[in-house]
N, C-alpha and C positions, 0 to 999 in steps of 0.2 A: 672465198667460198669454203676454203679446206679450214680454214679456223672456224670458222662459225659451224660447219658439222663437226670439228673437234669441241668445240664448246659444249653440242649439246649432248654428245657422247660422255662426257664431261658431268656434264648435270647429271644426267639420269643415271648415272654411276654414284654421283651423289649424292643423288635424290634414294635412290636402294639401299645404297648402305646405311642414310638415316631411318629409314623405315625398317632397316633390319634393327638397329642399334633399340629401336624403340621396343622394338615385339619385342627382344629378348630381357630388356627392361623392366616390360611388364609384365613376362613370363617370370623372370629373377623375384618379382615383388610378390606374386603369387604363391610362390614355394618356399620361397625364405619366409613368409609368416606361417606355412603351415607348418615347415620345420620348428621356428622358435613355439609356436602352440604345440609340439611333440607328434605332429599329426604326419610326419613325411619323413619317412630317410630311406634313399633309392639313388635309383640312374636313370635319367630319363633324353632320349632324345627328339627331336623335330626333324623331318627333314619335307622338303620343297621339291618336286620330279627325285632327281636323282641326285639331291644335294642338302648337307648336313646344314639347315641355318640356326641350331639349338642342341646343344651338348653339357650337358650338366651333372654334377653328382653330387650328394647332399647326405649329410650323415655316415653312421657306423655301419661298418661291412661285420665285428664283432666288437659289442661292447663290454666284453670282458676283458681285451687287450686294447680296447679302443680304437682298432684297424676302422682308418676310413676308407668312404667305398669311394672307389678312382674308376675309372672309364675301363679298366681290363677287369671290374669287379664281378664276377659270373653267380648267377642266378637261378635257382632252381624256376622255370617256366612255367610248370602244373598243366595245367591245359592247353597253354601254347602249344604243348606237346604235337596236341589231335592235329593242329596243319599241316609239320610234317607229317606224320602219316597217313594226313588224306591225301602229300602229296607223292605218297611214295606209293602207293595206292593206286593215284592215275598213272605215274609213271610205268610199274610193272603192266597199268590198263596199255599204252603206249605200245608196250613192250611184246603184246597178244600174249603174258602170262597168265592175265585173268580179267573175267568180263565183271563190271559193279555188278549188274543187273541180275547176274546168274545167284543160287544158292550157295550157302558155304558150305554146303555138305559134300559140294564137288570139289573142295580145294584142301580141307580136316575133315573127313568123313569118319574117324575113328575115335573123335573125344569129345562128340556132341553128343547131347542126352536127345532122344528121338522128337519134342518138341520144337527142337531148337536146329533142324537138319533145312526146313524152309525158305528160311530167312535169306533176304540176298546182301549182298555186300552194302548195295546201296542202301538198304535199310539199318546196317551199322553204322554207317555214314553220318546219316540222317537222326539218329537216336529215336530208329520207331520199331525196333528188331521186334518187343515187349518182353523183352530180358530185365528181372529182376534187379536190380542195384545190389551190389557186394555189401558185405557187411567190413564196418571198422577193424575188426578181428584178420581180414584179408592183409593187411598193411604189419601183423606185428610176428608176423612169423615170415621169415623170407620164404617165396615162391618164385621158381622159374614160370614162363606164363600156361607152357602147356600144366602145370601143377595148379594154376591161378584159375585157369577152366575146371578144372577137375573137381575143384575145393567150392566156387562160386556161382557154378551154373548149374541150377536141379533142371528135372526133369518137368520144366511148367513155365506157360508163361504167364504173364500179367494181363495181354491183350491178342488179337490177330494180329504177327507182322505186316507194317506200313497202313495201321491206322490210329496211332496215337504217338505225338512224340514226347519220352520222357529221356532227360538227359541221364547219361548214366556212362561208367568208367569202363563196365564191363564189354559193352558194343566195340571199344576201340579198343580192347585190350587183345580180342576175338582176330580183330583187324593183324594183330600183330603176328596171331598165330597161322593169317594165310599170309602174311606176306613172308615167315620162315617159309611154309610149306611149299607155296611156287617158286622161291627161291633156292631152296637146297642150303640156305645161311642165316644163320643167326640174325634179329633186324640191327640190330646195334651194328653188324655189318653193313648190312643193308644202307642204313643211314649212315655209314661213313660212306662208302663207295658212291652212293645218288646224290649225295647235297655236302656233305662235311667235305670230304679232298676237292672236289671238283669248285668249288664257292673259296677252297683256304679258309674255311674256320677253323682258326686256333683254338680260341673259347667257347668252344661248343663242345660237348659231350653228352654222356647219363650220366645219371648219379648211379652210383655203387657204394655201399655204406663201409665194404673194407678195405675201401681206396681215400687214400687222400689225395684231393683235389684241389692244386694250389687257387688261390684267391677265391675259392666259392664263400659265397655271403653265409653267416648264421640267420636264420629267422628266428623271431620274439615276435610273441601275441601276446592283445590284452581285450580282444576281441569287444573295441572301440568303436570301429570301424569311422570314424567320426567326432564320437562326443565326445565335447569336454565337461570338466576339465581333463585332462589328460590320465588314463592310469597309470601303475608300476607297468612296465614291459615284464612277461615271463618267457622263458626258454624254450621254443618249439619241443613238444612231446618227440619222443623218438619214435619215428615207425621207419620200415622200410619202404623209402623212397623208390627205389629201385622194381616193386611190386607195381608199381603205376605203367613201368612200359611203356607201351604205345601209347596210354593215354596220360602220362603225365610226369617221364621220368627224364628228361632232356633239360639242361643246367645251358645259358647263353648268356651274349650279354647286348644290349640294345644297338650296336654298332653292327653284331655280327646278323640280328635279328634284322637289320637293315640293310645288309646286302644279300639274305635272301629274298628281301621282299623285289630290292632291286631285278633280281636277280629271275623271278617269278614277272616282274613287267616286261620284261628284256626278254622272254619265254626262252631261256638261258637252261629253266631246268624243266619245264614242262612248255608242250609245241600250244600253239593259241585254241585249238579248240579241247582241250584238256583242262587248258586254264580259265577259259569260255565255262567251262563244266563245272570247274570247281566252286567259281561263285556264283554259278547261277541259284535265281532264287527255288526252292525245292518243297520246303515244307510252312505253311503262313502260320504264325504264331499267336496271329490276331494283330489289333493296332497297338502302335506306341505314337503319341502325340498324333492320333488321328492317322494316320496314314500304315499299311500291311509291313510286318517286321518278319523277315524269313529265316529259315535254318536252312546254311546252303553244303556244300560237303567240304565240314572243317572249321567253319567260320558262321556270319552269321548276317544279313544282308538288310537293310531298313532305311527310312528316313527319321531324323531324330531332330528336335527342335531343343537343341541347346540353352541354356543359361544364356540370356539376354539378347536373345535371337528369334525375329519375326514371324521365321515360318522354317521347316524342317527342314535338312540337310542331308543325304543321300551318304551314307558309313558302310562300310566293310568293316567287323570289330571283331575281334579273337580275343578272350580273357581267360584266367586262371587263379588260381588261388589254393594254396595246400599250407594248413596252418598259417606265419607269418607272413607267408612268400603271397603277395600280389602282384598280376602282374596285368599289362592292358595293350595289345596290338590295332589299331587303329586308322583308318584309310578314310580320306574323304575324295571319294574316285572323280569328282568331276574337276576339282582343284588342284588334284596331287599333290593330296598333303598325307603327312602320314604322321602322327602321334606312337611312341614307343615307351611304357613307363615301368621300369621294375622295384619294386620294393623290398624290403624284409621284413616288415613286420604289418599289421593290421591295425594301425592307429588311427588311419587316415580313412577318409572313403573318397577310393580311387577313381570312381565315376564324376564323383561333382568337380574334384582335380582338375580331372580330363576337359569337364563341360568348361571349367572356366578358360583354360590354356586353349580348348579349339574357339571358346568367344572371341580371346585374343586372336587368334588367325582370322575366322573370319570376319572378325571387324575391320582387318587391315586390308582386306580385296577391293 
């Protein structure tokens, strides 16, 4: 009897490792052609609940010294950014420092122009404040963020807050300026003390343009996104990174990007109805493949009918993109799977990527 249940313990041990051996087979055939087509060089991982079954890295970290990029390769995020701080956000909510729901004029009441004193938190959340978008000019002169309100936000909006959502940098940058205010600290502190020390990321940071930061990747555009044949790669324009802040100044790298996510299941850094809050669905964006695509606080919540797939599939997706730097956070909640892809450059279009590599997962269920 005890043989024959070691036998089948046996097997299906077996049986998993060839089915892993395979997915990542066919995940390797997928990216090794987009690399040799010019179309891919990043870090990308898989993982399964709580376990890496896909770790790869592909191409140059910089191609002037020809540094390749290795698994400690770090990343500017871009928009990844906004999760943290929508979850730092719930956290000081946790905290009874501040209500979403309330106005921001109760938390910075001294460097809003009088349109913009309404607005409540959750409508920075959400991107429906009706806060004009910053201009390219915002990026080339360094700003601290209270200087970044000052410079970026007139006295006018575009729409009534929380009736229109339009994506825009300035919403979360606002965010950054109450989460100093109820704090008494700088956010860069902030985010070390709530998520960096407590989770041990090493590889996580800001970017600061007069700090050097070992292993962070160069970005190159040749703004392809796709087509071939391939173009020259050119050398991301210089702007200050750092000006993004809250919404898009944070440098990581898929491993570390993977034990926050763990780390957010586990409600390790926010309690379950905070986390409950944060994907819930908030704003409908209309259909994508037939079925309601949402904006939820951070992220962004839908069913999606992938690349050679019957009928939709239920996604949690955070993306980013700042000149070469793309990047793609990715959750299939009812499977537990999670896609993590960082790039340097814009060769590739990192959507059809993603569609192919989660065909690969869910063909293998």
């Amino acid at each position: 009897m005890r043989t024959k249940f070691l036998f089948i313990i046996i097997s299906i041990f077996i049986s998993f490792n060839v089915k892993a051996q395979l997915i990542a087979r066919s995940i390797d055939s997928i990216l090794t052609t987009y690399v040799k087509n010019g179309q891919f060089d990043g870090s990308i991982l898989i993982g399964k609940g709580s376990k890496v079954i896909y770790a790869h890295q592909y191409g140059l970290a910089n191609r002037q010294f020809h540094v390749p990029i290795t698994s400690t390769t770090k990343f500017p995020v871009a928009s990844i950014t906004k999760l943290y701080t929508a979850i730092l956000i719930l956290k000081l909510q946790e905290e009874k420092k501040l209500d979403i729901n309330k106005t921001i004029d109760q938390y910075i009441p001294d460097i809003l122009p009088e349109s913009s004193t309404k607005i409540t938190i959750k409508q920075l959340l959400t991107h429906t404040s009706g806060l004009p978008k910053e201009k390219i000019a915002a990026y080339k002169t360094r700003f601290n963020i209270t200087e970044f309100i000052e410079k970026n936000i007139v006295d006018t909006l575009l729409t009534k807050p929380g009736t229109r959502y339009d994506y825009n940098n300035v919403n979360y940058i606002l965010l950054g300026a109450i989460i100093e205010s109820v704090s008494g600290k700088n956010w860069r502190q902030v985010l070390s003390e709530k998520i960096i020390q407590p989770l041990s990321l090493e590889n996580t940071g800001l970017i600061q343009t007069d700090s050097v930061i070992n292993n962070l990747a160069y970005g190159y555009h040749n703004y392809a996104f796709g087509d071939l044949p391939a173009k020259p790669l050119k050398n991301d324009a210089f702007i200050y990174m750092e000006n993004y802040a809250t919404a898009g100044a944070i440098f990581t790298t898929p491993e570390e990007l993977f034990k926050l996510h763990l780390a957010l299941a586990e409600n390790k850094l926010l309690n379950s109805t905070s986390k409950k809050l944060m994907y819930a669905p908030e704003i409908n964006l209309g259909l994508v493949d037939g079925t309601p695509y949402f904006v939820t606080l951070g992220s962004y919540y839908g069913s999606r009918q992938f690349k050679g797939q019957t009928k939709p599939i239920d996604v949690i997706e955070r993306t980013g993109n700042i000149n070469g730097f793309n990047t793609i956070y990715i959750q299939l909640p009812l499977t537990k799977e999670t896609i993590i892809i960082f790039c340097n450059t814009d060769a590739g279009d990192l959507n059809t990527i993603t569609d192919e590599l989660l065909n690969v997962l869910i063909s293998s269920h």
